[in-house]
C-alpha positions as CSV (number, residue, x, y, z in Angstrom):
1,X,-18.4,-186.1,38.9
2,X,-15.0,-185.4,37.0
3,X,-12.8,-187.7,34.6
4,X,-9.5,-187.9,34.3
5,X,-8.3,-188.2,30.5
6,X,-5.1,-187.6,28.8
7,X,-4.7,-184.8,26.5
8,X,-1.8,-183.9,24.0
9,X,-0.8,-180.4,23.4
10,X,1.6,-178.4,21.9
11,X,4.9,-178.2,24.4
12,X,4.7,-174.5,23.5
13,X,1.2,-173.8,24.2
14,X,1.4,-175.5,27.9
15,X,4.6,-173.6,28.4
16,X,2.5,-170.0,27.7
17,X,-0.8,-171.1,29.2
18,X,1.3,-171.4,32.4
19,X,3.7,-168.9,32.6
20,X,0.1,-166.7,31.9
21,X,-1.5,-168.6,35.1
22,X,-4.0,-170.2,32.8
23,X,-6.1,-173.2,34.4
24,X,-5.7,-175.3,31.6
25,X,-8.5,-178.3,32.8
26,X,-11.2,-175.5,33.1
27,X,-10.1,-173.9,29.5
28,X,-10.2,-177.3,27.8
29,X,-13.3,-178.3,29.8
30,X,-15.0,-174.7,28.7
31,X,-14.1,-175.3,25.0
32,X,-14.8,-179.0,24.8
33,X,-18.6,-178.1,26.3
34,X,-19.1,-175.7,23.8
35,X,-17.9,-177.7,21.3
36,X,-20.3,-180.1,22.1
37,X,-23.4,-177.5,22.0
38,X,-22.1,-176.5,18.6
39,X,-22.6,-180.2,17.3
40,X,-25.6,-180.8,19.3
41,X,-27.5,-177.9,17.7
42,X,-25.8,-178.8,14.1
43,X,-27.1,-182.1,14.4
44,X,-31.0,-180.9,15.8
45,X,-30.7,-178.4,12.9
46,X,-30.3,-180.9,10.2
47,X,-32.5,-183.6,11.7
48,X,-35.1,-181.2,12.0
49,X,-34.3,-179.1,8.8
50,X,-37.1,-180.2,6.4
51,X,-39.3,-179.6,9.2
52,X,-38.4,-175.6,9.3
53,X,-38.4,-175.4,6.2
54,X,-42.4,-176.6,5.5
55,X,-42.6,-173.9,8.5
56,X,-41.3,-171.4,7.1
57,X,-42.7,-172.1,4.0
58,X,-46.1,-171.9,5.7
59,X,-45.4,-168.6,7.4
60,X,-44.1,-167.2,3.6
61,X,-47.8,-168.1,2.0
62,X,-50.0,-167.6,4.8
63,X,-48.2,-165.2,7.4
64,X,-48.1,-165.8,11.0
65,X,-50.9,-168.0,12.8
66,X,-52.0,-165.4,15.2
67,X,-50.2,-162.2,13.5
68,X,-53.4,-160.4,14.1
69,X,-52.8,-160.1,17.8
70,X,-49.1,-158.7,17.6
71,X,-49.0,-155.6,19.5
72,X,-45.4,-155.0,17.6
């Protein structure tokens, strides 16, 4: 399912994007998405931060759990 919403941009930028054949929905729907996964994963690394941190702590002092079955 697609929205329609209402967008603001440069004059300029519009003039370019389509003189260059540029589908501009798809671009802005591209960048918007990863955009999003960008905050998403900022926001599941600070809520889980103190979390990998004890975890990596752990790994630091006692090494990996089953290190001694690395063939690498």
């Amino acid at each position: 399912m697609r929205a329609r919403v209402n967008l603001s941009i440069d004059q300029a930028i519009v003039d370019e994007a389509k003189s260059a054949g540029i589908n501009m929905s798809r671009v802005a729907e591209e960048a918007i998405a990863a955009a999003a996964k960008l905050e998403r994963n900022r926001r599941w690394n600070e809520e889980n931060r103190e979390a990998l941190e004890d975890y990596n702590r752990h790994v630091a002092e006692h090494g990996l759990l089953l290190e001694k079955y690395r063939l690498f």
